[in-house]
N, C-alpha and C positions, 0 to 999 in steps of 0.2 A: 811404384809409388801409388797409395791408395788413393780415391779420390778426396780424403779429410784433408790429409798432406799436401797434395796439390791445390786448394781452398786456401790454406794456410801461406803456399811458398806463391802464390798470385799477387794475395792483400800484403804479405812482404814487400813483395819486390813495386806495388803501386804506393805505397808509402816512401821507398827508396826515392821512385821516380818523383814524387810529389817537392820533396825537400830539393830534390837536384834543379828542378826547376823554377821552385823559389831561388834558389841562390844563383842561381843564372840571370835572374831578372834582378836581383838585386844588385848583382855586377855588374851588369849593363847600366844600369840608373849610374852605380857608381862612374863605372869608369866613363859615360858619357858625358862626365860634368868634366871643368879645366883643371889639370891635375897641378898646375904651376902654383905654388904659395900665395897668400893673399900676405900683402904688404900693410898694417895693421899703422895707419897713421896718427900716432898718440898725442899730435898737436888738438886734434880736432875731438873738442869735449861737446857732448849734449851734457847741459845742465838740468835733472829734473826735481822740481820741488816739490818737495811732500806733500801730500794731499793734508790741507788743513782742516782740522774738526770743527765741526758748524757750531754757532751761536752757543760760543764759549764766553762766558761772564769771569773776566781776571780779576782777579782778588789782591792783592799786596799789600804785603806788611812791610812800612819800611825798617831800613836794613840797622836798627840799632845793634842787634843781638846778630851773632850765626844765624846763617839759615836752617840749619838743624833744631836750633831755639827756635825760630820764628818758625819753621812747623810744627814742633811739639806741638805749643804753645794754639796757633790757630788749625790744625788738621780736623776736628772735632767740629770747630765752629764751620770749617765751608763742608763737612759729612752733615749738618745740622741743618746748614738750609739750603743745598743740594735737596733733601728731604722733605723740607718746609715749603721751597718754593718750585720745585719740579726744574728751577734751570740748573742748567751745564754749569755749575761754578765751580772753577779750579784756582789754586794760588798756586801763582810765580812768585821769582825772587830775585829783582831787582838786586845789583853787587852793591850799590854805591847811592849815596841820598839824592847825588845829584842825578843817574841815574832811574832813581824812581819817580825822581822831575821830570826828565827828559819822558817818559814814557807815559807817564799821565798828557804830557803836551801831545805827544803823537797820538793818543787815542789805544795806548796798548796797554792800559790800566784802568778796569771800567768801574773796581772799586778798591779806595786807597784808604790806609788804616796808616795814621801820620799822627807823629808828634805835630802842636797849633802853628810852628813857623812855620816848617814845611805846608804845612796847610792854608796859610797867608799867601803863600807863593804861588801855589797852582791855582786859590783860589782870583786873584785878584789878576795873575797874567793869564790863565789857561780857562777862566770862568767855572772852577771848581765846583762843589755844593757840599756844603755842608748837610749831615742830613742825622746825625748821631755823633756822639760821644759816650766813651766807659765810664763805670764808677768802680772804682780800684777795689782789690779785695778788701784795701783797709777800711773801705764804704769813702771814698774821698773820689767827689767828683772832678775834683784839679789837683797837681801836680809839683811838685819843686827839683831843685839840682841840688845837687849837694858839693861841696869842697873838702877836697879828703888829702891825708899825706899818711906819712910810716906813722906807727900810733909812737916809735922811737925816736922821731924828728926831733931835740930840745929846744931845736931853732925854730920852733913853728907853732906859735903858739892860737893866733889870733889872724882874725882877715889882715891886719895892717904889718905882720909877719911876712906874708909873701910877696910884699914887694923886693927888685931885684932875686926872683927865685923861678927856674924855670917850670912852666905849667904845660901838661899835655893835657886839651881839653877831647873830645869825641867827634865835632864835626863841623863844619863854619853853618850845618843845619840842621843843627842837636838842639833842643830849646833847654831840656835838663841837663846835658852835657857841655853847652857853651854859653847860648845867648840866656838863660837865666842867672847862672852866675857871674857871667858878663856883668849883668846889670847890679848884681849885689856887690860887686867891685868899684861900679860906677858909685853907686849910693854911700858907698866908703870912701871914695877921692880916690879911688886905686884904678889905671890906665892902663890900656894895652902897653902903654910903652912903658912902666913902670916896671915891666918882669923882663928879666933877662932872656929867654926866649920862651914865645907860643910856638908848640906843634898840637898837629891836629892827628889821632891816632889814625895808622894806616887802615885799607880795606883791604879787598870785601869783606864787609864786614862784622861784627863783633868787637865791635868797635869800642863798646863800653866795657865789654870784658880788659880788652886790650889797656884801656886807659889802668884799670885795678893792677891788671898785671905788671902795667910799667913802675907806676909807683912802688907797688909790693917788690918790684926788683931794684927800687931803689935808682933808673933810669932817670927820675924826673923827681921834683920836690912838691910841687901839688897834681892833682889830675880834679876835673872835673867829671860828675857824672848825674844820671837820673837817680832820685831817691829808689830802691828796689835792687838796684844792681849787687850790691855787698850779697845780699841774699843768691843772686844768681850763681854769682863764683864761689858758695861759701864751700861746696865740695870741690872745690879747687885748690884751693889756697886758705889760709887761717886768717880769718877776717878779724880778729882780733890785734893782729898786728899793722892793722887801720885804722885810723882814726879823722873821725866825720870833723871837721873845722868847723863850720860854719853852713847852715841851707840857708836854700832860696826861700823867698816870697811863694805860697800858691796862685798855677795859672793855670789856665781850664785846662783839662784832659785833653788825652787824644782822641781823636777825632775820623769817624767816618764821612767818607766824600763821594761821591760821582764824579764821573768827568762829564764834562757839556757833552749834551747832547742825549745822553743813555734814556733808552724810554721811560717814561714817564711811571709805565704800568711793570717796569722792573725793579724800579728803586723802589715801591713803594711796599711789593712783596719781601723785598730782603728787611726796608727798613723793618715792616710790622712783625716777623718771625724774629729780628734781630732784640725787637723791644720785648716779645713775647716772652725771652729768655726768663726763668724762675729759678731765682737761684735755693729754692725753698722746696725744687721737685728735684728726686733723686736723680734724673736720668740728665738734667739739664746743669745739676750744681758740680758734676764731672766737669761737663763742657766749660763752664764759667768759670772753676778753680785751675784747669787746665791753662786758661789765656789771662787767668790771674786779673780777671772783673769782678764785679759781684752781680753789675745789672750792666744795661745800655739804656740809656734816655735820648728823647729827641734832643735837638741840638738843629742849629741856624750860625749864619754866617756871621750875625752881631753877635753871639758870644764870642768871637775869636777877637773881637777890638781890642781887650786889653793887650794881645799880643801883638799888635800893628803900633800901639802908642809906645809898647815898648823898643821896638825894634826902630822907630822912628826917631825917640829918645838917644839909643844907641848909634844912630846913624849907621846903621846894620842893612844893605842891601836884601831886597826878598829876591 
């Protein structure tokens, strides 16, 4: 054997040795520990909570529509003043109106986008703010309900037609879906107990959809809902085989809010980017045709009276 080969058959056989002695040490460690199964006690839970994301501003739309509709509709508007005003603002979505109550009280709703009752209710139990309201695409800075059946009803002609007729209204906290035509019932002599039964359409929800749907299937003989909705469902169903009865009175718009408490120097950036909205600059009249405004105006808690005089009229719990 030359001395190349003997070089070569050396550093072999120290690389042999090198592995053999790791794995000797490795056995050792192993076999040193308790070779007996570990008994894996599955009573005993550690609970751990997610690490929550800091100084997050919640946004909510209450839940007339889907919440697929109610992101459409507002996604644009919190990428807008995410931008405008440099906070963390995200929307949730609340399932249920009451729901979006409950969580405005808790403080897990730091700005709420509500039809005026709902808005009566957080404001005057939970210390709400009013701080803005929309002006509808139609340029209509307030609101009405509408009373709608099969456009084929013959029985149905006029408001004093649905008495003795069942009615699905949208929510006992829908102002266009109940408590406004509530009150155009009242103003005609016609009572809750005059119709053969109130239901209030199921959730989460979509809840005004659901109302169009029922009637259109012939489920219920009126439905109540917010003027705009026919438009929503209209690639759903053939709105032509609906027919409007009778609207409501105009009541002021929906309504942006704080919950008590939210600083001073947050509301005051979302308010000013939210007024700043131009429905007349291309990149903003997306955003405003998308949530179906045209503008945002300030707004205070005295415009919302008319709807406390009516709700008080009706003897309508807030």
């Amino acid at each position: 054997m030359n001395m190349h080969q003997k070089i070569k058959s050396f550093f072999n056989w120290q690389i042999i040795l090198t592995l053999i002695v790791g794995l000797c040490l490795f056995s050792n460690q192993a076999c040193s520990r308790d070779d007996r199964p570990v008994k894996i006690d599955l009573n005993e839970k550690m609970h751990i909570k997610p690490k929550l994301e800091q100084d997050v501003i919640t946004y909510a739309y209450l839940p007339q529509y889907s919440h697929t509709t109610s992101y459409k509709r507002h996604h644009q508007i919190i990428k807008y003043l995410r931008t405008e005003t440099g906070l963390n603002i995200k929307q949730i979505f609340p399932d249920t109106f009451d729901q979006h109550v409950t969580m405005v009280k808790n403080g897990k709703v730091d700005i709420s986008f509500s039809n005026p009752f709902i808005y009566i209710q957080i404001a005057d139990q939970f210390n709400a703010k009013a701080f803005a309201r929309i002006v509808t695409i139609q340029d209509q800075e307030n609101f009405r309900g509408q009373v709608i059946c099969r456009a084929d009803n013959k029985k149905i002609k006029t408001l004093k037609d649905c008495r003795d007729k069942t009615w699905i209204a949208v929510d006992r906290g829908s102002a266009g879906g109940y408590l406004f035509p509530l009150g155009l019932f009242y103003s005609h002599g016609i009572f809750q107990s005059d119709f053969k039964e109130i239901v209030f359409a199921p959730g989460p929800g979509a809840k005004q959809e659901k109302v169009v749907f029922a009637v259109h299937a012939g489920k219920y003989d009126i439905g109540t809902i917010r003027e705009g909705t026919l438009n929503v469902v209209a690639s759903r169903i053939n709105t032509s085989d609906i027919r409007v009865i009778s609207s409501t009175p105009l009541y002021p718009g929906w309504v942006y809010a704080t919950r008590q408490n939210l600083d001073a120097k947050v509301i005051q950036k979302i308010k000013t980017a939210l007024l700043a909205l131009d429905f007349n600059k291309k990149g903003d009249r997306s955003i405003l045709e998308a949530a179906n405004f045209i503008k945002v105006i300030p707004a205070s808690d005295p415009d919302f009276d008319p709807i406390r005089e009516l709700a008080s009229d009706l003897k309508v719990s807030k």
